[in-house]
C-alpha positions as CSV (number, residue, x, y, z in Angstrom):
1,X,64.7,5.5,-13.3
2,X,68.4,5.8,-12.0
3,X,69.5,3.3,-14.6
4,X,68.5,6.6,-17.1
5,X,70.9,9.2,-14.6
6,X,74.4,7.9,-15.7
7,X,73.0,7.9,-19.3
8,X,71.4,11.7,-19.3
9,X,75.0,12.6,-18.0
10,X,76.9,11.3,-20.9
11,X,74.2,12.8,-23.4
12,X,75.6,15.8,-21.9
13,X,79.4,14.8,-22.3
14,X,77.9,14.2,-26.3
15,X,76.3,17.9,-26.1
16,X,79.2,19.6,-25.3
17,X,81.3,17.5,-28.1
18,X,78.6,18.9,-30.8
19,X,78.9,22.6,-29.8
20,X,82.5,22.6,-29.1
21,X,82.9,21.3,-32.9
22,X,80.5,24.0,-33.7
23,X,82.8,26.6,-32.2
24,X,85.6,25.1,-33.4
25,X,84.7,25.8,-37.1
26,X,83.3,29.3,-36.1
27,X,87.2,29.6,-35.4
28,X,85.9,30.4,-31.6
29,X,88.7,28.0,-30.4
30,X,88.6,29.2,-26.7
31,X,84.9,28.5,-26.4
32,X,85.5,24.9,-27.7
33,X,88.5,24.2,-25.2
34,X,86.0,25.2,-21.9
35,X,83.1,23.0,-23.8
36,X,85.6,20.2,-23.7
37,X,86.7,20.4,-20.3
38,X,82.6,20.3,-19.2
39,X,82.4,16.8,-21.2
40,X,85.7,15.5,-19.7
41,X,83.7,16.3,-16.5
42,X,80.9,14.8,-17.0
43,X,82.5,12.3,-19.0
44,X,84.3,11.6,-15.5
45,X,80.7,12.3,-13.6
46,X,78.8,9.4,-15.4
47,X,80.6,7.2,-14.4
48,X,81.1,7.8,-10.3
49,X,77.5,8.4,-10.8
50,X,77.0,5.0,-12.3
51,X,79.0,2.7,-9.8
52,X,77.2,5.1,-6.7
53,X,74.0,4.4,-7.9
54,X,74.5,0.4,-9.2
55,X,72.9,1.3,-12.2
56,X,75.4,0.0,-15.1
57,X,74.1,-1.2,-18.3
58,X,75.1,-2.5,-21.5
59,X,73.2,0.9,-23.3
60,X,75.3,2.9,-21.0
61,X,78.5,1.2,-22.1
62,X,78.0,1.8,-25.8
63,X,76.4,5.3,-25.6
64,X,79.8,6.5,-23.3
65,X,81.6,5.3,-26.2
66,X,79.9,7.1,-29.0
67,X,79.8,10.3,-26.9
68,X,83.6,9.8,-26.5
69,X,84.0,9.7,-29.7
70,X,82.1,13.1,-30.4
71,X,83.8,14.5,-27.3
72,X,87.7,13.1,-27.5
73,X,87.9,11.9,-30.9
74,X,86.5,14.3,-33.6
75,X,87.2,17.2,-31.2
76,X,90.3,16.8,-30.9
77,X,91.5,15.9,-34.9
78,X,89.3,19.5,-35.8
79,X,90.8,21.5,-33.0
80,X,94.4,20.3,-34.6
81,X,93.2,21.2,-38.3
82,X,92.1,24.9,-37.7
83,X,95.6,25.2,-35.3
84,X,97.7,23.8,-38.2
85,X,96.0,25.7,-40.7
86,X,96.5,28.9,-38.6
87,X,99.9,27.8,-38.0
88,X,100.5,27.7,-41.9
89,X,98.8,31.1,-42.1
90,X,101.4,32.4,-40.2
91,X,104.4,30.7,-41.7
92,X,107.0,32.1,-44.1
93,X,105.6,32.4,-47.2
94,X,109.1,30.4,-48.5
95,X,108.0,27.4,-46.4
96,X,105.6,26.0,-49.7
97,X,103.3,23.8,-47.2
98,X,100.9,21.9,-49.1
99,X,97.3,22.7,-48.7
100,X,96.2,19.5,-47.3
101,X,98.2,19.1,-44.1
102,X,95.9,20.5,-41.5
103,X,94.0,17.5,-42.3
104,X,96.6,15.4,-41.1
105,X,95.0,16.9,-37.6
106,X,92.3,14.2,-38.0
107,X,94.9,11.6,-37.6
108,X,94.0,12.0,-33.6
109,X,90.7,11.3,-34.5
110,X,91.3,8.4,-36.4
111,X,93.3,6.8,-33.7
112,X,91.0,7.8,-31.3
113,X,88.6,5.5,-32.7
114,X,91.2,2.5,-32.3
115,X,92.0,3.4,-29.3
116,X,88.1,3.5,-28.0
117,X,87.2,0.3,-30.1
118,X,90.5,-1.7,-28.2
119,X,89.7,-0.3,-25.0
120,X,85.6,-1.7,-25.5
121,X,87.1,-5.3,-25.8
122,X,90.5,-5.1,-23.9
123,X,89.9,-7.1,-20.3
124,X,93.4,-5.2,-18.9
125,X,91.5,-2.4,-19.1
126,X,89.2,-2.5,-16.3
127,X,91.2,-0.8,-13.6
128,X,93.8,0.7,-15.1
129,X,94.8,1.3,-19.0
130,X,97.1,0.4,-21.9
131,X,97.5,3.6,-24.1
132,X,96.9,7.3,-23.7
133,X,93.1,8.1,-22.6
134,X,91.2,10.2,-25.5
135,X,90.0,12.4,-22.6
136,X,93.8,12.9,-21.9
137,X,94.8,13.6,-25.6
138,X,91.8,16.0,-25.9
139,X,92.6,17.8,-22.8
140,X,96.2,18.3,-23.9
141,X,95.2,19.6,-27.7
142,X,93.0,22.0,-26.4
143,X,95.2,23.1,-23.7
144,X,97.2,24.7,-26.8
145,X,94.5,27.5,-27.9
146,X,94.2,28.4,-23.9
147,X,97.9,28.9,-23.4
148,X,98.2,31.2,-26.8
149,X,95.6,32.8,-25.0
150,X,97.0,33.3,-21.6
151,X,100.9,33.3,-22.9
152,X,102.4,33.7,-19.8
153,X,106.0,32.2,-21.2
154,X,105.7,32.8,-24.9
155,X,105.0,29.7,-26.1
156,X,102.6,31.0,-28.7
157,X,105.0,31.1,-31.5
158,X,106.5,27.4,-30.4
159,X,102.7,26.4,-30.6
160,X,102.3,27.7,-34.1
161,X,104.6,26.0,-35.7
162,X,103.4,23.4,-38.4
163,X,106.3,20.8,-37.6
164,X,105.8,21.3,-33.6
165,X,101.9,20.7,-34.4
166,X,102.5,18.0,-37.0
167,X,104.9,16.0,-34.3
168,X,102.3,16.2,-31.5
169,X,100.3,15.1,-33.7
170,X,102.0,12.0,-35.1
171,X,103.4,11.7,-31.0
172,X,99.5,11.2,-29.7
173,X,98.2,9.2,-32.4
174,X,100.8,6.8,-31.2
175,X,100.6,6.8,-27.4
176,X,96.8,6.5,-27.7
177,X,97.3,2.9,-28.8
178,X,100.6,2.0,-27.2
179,X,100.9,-0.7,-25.1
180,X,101.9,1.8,-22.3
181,X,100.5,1.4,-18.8
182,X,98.7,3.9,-16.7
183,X,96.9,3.8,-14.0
184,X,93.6,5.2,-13.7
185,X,92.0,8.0,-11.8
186,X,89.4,5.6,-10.1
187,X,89.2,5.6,-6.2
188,X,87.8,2.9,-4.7
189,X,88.5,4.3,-1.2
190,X,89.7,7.4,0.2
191,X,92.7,5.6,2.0
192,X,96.3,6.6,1.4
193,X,97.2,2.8,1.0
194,X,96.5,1.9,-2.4
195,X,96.2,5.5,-3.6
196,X,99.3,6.8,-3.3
197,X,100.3,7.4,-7.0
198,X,96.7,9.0,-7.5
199,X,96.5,12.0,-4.7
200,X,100.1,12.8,-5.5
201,X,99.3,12.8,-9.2
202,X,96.3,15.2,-8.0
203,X,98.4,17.1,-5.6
204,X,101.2,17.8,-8.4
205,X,98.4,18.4,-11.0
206,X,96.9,21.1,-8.5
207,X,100.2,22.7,-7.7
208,X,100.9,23.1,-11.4
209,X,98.1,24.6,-11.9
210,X,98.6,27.2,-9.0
211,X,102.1,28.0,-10.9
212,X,101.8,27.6,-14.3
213,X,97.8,28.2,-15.4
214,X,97.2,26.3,-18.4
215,X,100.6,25.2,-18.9
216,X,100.2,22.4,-16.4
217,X,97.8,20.9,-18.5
218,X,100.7,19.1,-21.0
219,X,103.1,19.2,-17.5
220,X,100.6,16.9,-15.8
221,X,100.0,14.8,-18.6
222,X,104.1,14.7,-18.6
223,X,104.0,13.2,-14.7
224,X,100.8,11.0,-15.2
225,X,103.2,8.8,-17.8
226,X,106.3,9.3,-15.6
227,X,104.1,8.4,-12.4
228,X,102.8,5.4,-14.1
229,X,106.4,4.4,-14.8
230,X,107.2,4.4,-11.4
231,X,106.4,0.8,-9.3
232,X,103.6,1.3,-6.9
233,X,105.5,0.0,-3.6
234,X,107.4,2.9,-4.3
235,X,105.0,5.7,-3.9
């Protein structure tokens, strides 16, 4: 029976994938963004709730990858069409952008699915990783509706830009299957010794969050690289 907990977990990581591509299209963007952050959650949950209970399997594997998929991968590549096709709305009319580029937003999902596939058969991968995280890349596309919507430092017309969108764009599809190493957010004790780059990761993360609302979100992803940059007898 607790082999089947993990697994009823990420179904719900895959649930919140469907309906936040469901608000997505019903241009409900904000909606979508707080569905995502649930399945990074549980995505997260299934997981600690796996290596708590012993109960890994090889249907557990696969399904966290298809629901990551859902979750992190088409998610984000919609979310970046409807923002470049507002942003194009919005645009001079003398800019002349051609009618297909907000589908160049799916070029995060594409990768996405490289990235997943590489990460399923890459053994450096098993504490740590090489590449962005799709739950990362997600979280910092839809951080971009929730700051519009909370526009504390008027970034809203930065966002909306179709060449700001376009390099974020090209930018993520990159780092999610760069050879870049990060460390990931996997205790395997509560002692400082071993963990340092993780609680101050999570201390900074919370701070920013304190400060700057939803603008920490692409802040933090900014000091998770930096951090992982940094040698660990250092920190």
């Amino acid at each position: 029976m607790k082999t089947h907990i993990p697994n009823f977990i990420t179904c719900l990581n895959l649930l919140c994938g469907c309906l936040a591509i469901y608000f997505i299209f019903q241009q409900d963007l904000i909606t979508a963004a707080y569905l995502v952050v649930a399945a990074a959650a549980l995505d997260f949950m299934d997981g600690m709730v796996a290596r708590v209970l012993h109960s890994y399997s090889e249907i557990g594997k696969q399904l966290d990858s298809l629901a990551d998929m859902v979750s992190f991968g088409v998610v984000p590549g919609a979310m970046m069409l409807q923002l470049l096709t507002r942003s194009i709305e919005t645009a001079s009319a003398s800019a002349n952008f051609p009618e297909w580029l907000p589908f160049a937003g799916f070029l995060i999902t594409i990768f996405s699915a490289l990235r997943l596939a590489k990460f399923n058969i890459d053994t450096r991968q098993t504490s740590s990783f090489i590449g962005v995280p799709t739950p990362a890349c997600t979280l910092f596309v839809i951080s971009l509706p929730l700051i519009m919507a909370h526009d504390d430092f008027g970034l809203t017309g930065v966002i909306l830009n179709p060449f700001v969108l376009l390099a974020i764009t090209v930018l993520f599809s990159y780092l999610l299957i760069a050879e870049l190493p990060l460390f990931a957010l996997k205790f395997k004790n509560m002692a400082w010794q071993g963990n340092q780059v993780r609680f101050i990761f999570m201390g900074l993360s919370v701070l920013f969050f304190a400060i700057f609302n939803f603008t920490a979100i692409p802040l933090n992803l900014a000091i998770y690289i930096l951090l992982s940059f940094l040698k660990p007898s250092s920190l």
